[in-house]
C-alpha positions in Angstrom: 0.0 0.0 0.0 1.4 3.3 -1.0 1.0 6.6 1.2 1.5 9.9 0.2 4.4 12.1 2.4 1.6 14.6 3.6 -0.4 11.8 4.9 2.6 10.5 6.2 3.3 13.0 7.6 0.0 14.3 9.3 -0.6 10.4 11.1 2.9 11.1 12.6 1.8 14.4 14.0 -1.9 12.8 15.2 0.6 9.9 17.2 2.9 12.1 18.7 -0.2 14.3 19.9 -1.5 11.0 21.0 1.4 9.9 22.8 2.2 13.0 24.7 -1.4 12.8 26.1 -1.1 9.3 26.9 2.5 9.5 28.6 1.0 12.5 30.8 -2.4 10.1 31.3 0.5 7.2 32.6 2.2 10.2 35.0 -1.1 11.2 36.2 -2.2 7.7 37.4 1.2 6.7 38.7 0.8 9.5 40.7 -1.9 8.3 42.7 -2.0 7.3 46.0 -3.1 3.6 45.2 -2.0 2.8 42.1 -2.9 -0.4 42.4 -6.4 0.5 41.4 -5.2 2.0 38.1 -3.0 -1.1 37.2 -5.2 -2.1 34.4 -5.4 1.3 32.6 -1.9 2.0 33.2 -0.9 -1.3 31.9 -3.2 -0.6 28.6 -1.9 3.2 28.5 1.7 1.6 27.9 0.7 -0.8 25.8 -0.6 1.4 23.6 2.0 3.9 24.2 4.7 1.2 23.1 2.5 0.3 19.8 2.4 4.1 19.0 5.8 5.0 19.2 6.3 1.2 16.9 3.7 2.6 14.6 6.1 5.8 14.8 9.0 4.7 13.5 7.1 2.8 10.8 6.2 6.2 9.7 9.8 7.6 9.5 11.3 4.7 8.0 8.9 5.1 5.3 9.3 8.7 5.1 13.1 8.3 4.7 12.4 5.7 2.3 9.9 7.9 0.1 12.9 10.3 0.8 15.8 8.0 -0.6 13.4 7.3 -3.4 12.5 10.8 -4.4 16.6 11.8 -4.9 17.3 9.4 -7.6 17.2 10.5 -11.1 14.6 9.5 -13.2 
């Protein structure tokens, strides 16, 4: 499946927004005084954190890939 660099692009800008929100959501809870309740959603906040930041670098390998691509001649 092909993507185009803008698209690219903007899904890497929605994650990051994503993770920032999700890393202070993880801070928040930890925070707590019994964190023990939370264990579940903090659990599934770094879960998904970790598949963001996988989904991430998916993004800028492809970008330095459609990047690599774009410089050769013809």
């Amino acid at each position: 499946m092909e993507f185009q660099k803008d698209d690219l692009t903007e899904a890497k800008r929605q994650i990051d927004s994503t993770l920032h929100k999700l890393r202070e959501t993880v801070k928040t809870l930890e925070a707590k005084e019994n964190t023990g309740r939370y264990k579940p959603q903090i659990t599934l906040a770094k879960r998904r954190i970790r598949a963001f930041e996988i989904a991430n670098c998916l993004i800028e390998k492809e970008l330095g890939h459609q990047k690599t691509h774009s410089d050769l001649p013809g």
